[in-house]
N, C-alpha and C positions, 0 to 999 in steps of 0.2 A: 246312705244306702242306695245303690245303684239297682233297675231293674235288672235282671239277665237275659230278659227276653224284648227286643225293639222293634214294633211291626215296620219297616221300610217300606219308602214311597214305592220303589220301583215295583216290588211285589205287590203291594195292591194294585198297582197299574195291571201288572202282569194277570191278574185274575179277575179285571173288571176286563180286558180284550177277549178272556179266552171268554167269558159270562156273554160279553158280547156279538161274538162270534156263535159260540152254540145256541142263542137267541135267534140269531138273521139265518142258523141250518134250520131249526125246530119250525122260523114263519107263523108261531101261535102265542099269542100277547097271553092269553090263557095258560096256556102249558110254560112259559117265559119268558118274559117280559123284559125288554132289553136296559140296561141301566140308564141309557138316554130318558128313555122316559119318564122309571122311576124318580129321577134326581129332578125330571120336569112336574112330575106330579107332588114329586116332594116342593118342590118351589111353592105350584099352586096352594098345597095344606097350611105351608108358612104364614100366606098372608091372611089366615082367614082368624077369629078371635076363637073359634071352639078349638080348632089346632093346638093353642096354646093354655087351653083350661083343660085339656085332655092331659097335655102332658105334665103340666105341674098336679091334676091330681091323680096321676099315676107316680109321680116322681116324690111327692108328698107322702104317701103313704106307703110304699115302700124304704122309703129311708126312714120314716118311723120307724116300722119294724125293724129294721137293721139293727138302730140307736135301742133299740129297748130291750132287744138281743147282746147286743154287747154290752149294756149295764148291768143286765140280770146277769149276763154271763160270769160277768166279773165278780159281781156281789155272791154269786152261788157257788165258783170256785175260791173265793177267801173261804167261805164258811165251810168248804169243805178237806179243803187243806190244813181249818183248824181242827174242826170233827170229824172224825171217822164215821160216826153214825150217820149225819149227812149225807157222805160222801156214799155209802151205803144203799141211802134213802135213794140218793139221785141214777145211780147207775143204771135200772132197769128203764127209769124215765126218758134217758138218756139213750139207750140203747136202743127203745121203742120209736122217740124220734128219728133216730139216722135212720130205721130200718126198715120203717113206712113208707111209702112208695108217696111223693108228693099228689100223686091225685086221690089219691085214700083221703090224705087229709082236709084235701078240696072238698069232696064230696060231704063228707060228716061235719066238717067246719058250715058246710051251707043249710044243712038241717038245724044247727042250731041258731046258727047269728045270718045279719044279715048280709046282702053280698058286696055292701058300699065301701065296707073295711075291711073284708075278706084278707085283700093281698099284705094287709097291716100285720096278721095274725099268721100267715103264712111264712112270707118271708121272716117273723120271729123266730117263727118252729127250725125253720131252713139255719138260719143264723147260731139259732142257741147251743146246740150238742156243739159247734164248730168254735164258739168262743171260748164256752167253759172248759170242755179238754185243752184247749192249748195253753190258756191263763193256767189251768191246773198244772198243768206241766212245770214252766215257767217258774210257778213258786217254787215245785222239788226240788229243782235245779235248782236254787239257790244255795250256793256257800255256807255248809252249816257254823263253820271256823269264822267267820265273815260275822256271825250271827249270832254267835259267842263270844267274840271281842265284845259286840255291840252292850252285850249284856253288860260283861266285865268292866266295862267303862263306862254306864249305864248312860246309855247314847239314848234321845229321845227315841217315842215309837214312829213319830212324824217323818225323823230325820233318816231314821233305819229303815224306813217304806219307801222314801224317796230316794236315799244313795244306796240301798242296797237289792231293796227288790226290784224298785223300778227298771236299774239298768237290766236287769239278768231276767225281769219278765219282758219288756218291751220288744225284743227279735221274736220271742215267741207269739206277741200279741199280733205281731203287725202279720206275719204269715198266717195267722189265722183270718186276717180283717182283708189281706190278698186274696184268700181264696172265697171266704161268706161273701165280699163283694158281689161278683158274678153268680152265686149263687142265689143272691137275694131278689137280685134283680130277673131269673128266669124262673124262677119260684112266683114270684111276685106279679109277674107279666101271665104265668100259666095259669093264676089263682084269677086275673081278671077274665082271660079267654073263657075259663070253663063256668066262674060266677056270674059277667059279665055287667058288671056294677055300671048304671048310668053315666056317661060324662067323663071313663078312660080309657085308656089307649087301647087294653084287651076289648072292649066293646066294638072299635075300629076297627081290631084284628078281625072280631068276629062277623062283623057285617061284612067285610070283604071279601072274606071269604064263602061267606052265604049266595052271595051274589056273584060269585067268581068272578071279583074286581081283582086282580092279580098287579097293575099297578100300584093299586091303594096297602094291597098285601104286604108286597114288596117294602114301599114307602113308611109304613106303618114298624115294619118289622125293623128299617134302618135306622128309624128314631127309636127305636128301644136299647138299640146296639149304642147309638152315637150317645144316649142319656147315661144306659150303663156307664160306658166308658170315660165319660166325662165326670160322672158322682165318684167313680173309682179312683182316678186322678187326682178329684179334690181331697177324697178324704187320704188314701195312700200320701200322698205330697202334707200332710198335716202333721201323718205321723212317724214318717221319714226326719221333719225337725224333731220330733220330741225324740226320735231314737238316738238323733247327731247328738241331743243335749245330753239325754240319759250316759252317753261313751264316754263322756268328757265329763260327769260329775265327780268332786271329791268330796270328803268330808271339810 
């Protein structure tokens, strides 16, 4: 599976000149900060050892939540793909998550629990409705005739999960795991700004901006973008093989 969308080098060139250039009209490291220095201040944050326990426990606890999101998600549309009652139960749940505005959740999430794991529980919320409708999908779509051989020829239920559902839900998992990606991660990131849990990256954000460090701003905000992007990469390229596999299974 190929992306359809490729960010090109020249275009980001193209919009680090013009960032550039409206930095050296503006004259205010405050109001905007030219990417020269960001990229020099990002250097200086590289070398230092809290740099790197910021970002692994922001990168930590956001990919929890993802992972625990897509399990539940899977496990909640099996069960309700077999029951309708479920299926029932879950909808308004379902429908109350999308329709919550993520700082709602922030704020009531931080009256009850603490703010160390906030963006673990955030980024689930963010993730969940996103898994389990497309997995649910997924199963309908499968070949009922496909499904009814299986029977007819009393095909294990192991085998009939693996060659039959797995190919026909996998396109629909993996667009759902494209887009909770980014989702998880600016859920994740706004759960730490606004809780502002000891020792991650939102804390960073928030002090720099306290202090209108608009370098450190900057700097901070690129390593949220470049972590994204690279978790998204790892796990997308994971399940781009299992999708190659899935297209090529027989019985």
């Amino acid at each position: 599976m190929k992306e359809k969308h490729e960010i090109r080098l020249w275009a980001v060139l193209f919009w680090m000149i013009v960032w550039q250039f409206v930095s050296m009209w503006l004259d205010s490291d405050i109001l905007l900060v030219s990417p020269v220095k960001v990229v020099y201040r990002l250097g200086q944050l590289m070398l230092t050892v809290s740099f790197w326990k910021a970002v692994c426990f922001t990168l930590s606890r956001i990919a929890s939540g993802f992972f625990l999101a897509v399990a539940a998600g899977i496990v909640l549309a099996a069960a309700a793909s077999r029951f309708a009652r479920v299926q029932e139960l879950l909808a308004p749940v379902m429908l109350a998550v999308k329709s919550v505005p993520v700082a709602s959740f922030i704020i009531l999430a931080l009256i009850w629990f603490s703010s160390r794991n906030l963006s673990i529980l955030i980024s689930f919320l963010i993730v969940l409705p996103v898994i389990y409708t497309s997995v649910l999908s997924g199963i309908r779509s499968v070949d009922r005739q496909l499904l009814e051989m299986a029977q007819v020829f009393r095909i294990p239920g192991r085998r009939v999960v693996r060659y039959i559902y797995l190919p026909q839900i996998m396109p629909f998992f993996y667009s759902a795991c494209s887009v909770a990606l980014g989702m998880s991660w600016k859920a994740g990131a706004a759960a730490e700004v606004i809780g502002i849990p000891r020792g991650s990256v939102g804390e960073r954000l928030q002090q720099a901006k306290v202090y209108l460090d608009t370098p450190d701003l900057f700097a901070w905000t690129l390593v949220i973008v470049a972590a994204s992007l690279c978790f998204e990469k790892v796990v997308l390229l994971f399940l781009r093989k299992i999708v190659q596999q899935c297209s090529v299974m027989r019985f």
